[in-house]
C-alpha positions in Angstrom: 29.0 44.8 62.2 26.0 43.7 60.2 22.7 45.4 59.8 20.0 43.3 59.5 16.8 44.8 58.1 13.3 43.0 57.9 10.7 44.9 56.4 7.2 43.4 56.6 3.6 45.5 56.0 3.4 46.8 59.2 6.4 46.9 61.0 10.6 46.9 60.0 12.8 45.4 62.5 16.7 46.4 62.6 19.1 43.7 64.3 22.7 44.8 65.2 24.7 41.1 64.5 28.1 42.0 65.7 29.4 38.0 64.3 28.3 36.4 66.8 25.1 37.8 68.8 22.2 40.1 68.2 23.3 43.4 69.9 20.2 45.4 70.2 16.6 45.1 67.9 14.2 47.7 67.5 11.2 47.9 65.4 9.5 50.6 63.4 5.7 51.7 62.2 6.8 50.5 58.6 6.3 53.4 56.2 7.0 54.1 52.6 7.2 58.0 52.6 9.8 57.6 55.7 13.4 59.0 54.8 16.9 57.5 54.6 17.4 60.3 57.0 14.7 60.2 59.4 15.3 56.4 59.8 19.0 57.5 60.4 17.8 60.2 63.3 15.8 57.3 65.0 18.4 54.7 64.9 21.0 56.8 65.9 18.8 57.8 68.7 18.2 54.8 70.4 22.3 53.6 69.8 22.7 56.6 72.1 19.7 56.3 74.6 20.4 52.6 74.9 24.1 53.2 74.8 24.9 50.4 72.1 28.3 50.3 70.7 27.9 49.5 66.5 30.1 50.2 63.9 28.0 49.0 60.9 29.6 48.2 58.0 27.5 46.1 56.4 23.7 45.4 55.9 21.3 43.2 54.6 17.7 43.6 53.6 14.8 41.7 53.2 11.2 44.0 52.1 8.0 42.8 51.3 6.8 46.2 50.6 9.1 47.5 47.6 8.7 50.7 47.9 10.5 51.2 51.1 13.9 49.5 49.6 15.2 52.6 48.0 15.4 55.0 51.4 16.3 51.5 53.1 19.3 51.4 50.2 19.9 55.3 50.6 20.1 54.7 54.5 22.8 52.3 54.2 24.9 54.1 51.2 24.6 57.6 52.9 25.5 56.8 56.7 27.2 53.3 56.6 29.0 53.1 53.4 27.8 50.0 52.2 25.9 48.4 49.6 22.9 46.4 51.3 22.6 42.7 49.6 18.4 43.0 49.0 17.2 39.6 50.0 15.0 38.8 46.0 17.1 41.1 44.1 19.2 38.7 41.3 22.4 39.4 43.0 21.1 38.1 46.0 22.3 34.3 46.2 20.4 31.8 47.8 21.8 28.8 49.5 19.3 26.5 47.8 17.4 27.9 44.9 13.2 28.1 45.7 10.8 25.4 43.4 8.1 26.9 42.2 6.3 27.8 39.0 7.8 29.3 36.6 7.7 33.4 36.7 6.3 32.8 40.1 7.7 36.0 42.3 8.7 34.5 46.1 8.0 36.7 49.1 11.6 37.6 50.5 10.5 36.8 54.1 9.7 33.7 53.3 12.5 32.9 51.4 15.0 33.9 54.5 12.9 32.0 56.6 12.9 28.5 54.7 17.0 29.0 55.3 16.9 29.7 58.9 14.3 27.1 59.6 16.2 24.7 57.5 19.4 25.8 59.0 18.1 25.1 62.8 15.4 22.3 61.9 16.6 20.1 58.7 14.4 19.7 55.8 10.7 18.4 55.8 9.6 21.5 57.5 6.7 23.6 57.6 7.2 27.2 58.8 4.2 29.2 59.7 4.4 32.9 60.0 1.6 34.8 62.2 2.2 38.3 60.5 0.1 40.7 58.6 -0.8 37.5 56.5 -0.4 34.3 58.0 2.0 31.9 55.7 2.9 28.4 55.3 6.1 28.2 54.0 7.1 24.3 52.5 10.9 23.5 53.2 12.2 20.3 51.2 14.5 17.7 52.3 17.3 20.1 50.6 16.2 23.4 52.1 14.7 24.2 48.7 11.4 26.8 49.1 8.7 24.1 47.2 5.7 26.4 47.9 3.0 26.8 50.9 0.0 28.9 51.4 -1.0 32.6 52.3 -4.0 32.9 55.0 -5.4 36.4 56.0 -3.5 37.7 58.9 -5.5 37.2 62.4 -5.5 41.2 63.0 -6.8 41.4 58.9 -9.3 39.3 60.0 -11.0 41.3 63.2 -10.6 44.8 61.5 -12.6 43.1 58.8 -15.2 41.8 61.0 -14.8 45.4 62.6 -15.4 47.1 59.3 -18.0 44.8 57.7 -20.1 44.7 60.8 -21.3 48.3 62.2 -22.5 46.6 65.9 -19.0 44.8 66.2 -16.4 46.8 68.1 -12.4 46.4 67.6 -11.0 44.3 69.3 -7.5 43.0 70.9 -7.2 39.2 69.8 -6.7 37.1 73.1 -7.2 33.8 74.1 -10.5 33.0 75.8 -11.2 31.8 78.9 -14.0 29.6 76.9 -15.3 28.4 73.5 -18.8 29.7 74.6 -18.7 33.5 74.1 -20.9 34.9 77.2 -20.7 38.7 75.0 -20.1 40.0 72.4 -16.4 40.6 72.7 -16.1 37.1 74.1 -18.0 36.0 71.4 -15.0 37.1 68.5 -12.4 36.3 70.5 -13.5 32.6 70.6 -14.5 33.1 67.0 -10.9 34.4 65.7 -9.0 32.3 68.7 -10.0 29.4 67.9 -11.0 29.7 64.1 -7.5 30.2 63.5 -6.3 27.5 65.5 -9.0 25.6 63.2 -7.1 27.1 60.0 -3.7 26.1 60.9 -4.1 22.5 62.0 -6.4 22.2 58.8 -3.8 23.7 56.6 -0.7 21.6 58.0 -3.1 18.4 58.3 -3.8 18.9 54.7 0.1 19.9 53.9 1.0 16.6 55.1 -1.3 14.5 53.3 0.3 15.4 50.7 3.9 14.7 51.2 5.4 11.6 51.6 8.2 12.6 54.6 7.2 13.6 58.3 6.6 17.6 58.6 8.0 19.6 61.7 6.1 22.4 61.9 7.9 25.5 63.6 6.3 28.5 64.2 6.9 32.3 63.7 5.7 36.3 63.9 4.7 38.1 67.1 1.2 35.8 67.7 2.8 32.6 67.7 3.6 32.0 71.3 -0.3 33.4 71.8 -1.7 30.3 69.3 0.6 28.2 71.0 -1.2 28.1 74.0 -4.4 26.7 72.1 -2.4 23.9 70.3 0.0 21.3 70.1 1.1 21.4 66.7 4.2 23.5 66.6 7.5 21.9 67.9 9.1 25.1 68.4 8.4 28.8 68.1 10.9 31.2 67.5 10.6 35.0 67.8 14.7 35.4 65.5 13.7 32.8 62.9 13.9 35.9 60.0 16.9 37.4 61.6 18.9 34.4 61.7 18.3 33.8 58.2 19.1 37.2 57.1 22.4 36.9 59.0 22.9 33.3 57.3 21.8 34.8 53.6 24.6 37.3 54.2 27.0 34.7 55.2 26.4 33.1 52.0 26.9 36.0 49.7 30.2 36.8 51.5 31.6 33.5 50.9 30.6 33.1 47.7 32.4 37.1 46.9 35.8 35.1 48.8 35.6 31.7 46.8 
């Protein structure tokens, strides 16, 4: 069975792909001092408290914090006997190589998601990401990465108003019952609800001007189904867009080690 990891800035997912479903997913306070062996005591935890049957024998990463990948590697050396393909890494094949400048380093979640979204959705796609940053990722007619945009990430945005303001409180981003805050929490809710709902249709209206094809948009990350509700840009949202492209990515490799 495969192991699918997802690292992102605040929380690592771990998918269980046993060739042809997702087994069991569980997700994880993302942190860079945690051990190959403490994430081994909590996975092997919940395969016991949740009874889930996995023989892992192989394992796939994707990180965009870099220094987690070495206990994530150790992890899957130590207690799976495998070498993890690291989604970025040279000896990671892609099935279409990214477009961009030169130099120019490419987030690894976006790059699985340009090959799931492409995968599901065809080319002439626009994912967007709700996750600690909020990301526009550009997918070409081929399925080639051609470049997007990063936004600050909707809970960046209220712990900066939080921090920045003394007579602000935190607050839990929900959608409001009404533009027209009637207090103060209300007030930012509307402000950061429909702001970003502002951003995104700006961003993809602006993404669109300037190609020549008809953009899907497809969005993904835990807010999307909440911005859904306020608009009727997206043509689908989907909660296992990363996942299904790490499992495809790993595909990939494996046929390319066969060929």
């Amino acid at each position: 069975m495969l192991l699918a990891i997802d690292c992102g800035n605040t929380n690592t997912v771990f998918s269980i792909w046993d060739g042809a479903q997702f087994r069991a997913t569980w997700r994880i306070a993302t942190d860079h001092k945690r051990t190959a062996d403490e994430y081994f005591v909590w996975f092997s935890s919940l395969l016991m408290l949740t009874k889930t049957e996995a023989h892992i024998t192989e394992a796939i990463i994707s990180s965009t914090v870099p220094r987690v990948v070495f206990n994530l590697r150790v992890l899957c050396n130590r207690y799976f006997d495998c070498r993890p393909i690291v989604v970025g890494k040279p000896e990671c094949a892609l099935p279409v190589a990214p477009r961009v400048d030169q130099g120019t380093t490419v987030g690894p979640d976006r790059l699985v998601n340009t090959v799931a979204g492409f995968d599901r959705h065809g080319g002439n796609l626009i994912v967007v990401d709700f996750g600690t940053a909020t990301t526009f990722d550009v997918v070409d007619v081929d399925g080639a990465y051609i470049g997007g945009v990063i936004a600050p990430g909707v809970n960046l945005s209220l712990e900066a108003l939080h921090m920045a303001a003394a007579a602000l409180p935190h607050i839990d981003i929900a959608r409001p019952h009404s533009a027209i805050g009637t207090n103060t929490v209300a007030c930012m809710q509307a402000g950061v609800y429909w702001g970003y709902i502002g951003l995104v249709e700006g961003i993809v209206r602006q993404i669109r001007a300037e190609r020549e094809n008809p953009m899907m948009v497809i969005a993904t990350g835990g807010l999307a189904p909440l911005f859904q509700q306020g608009t009727e840009l997206f043509h689908s949202v989907e909660d296992d867009l990363t996942m299904h492209g790490l499992v495809l990515i790993h595909r990939h490799n494996k046929e390319l080690e066969t060929a």
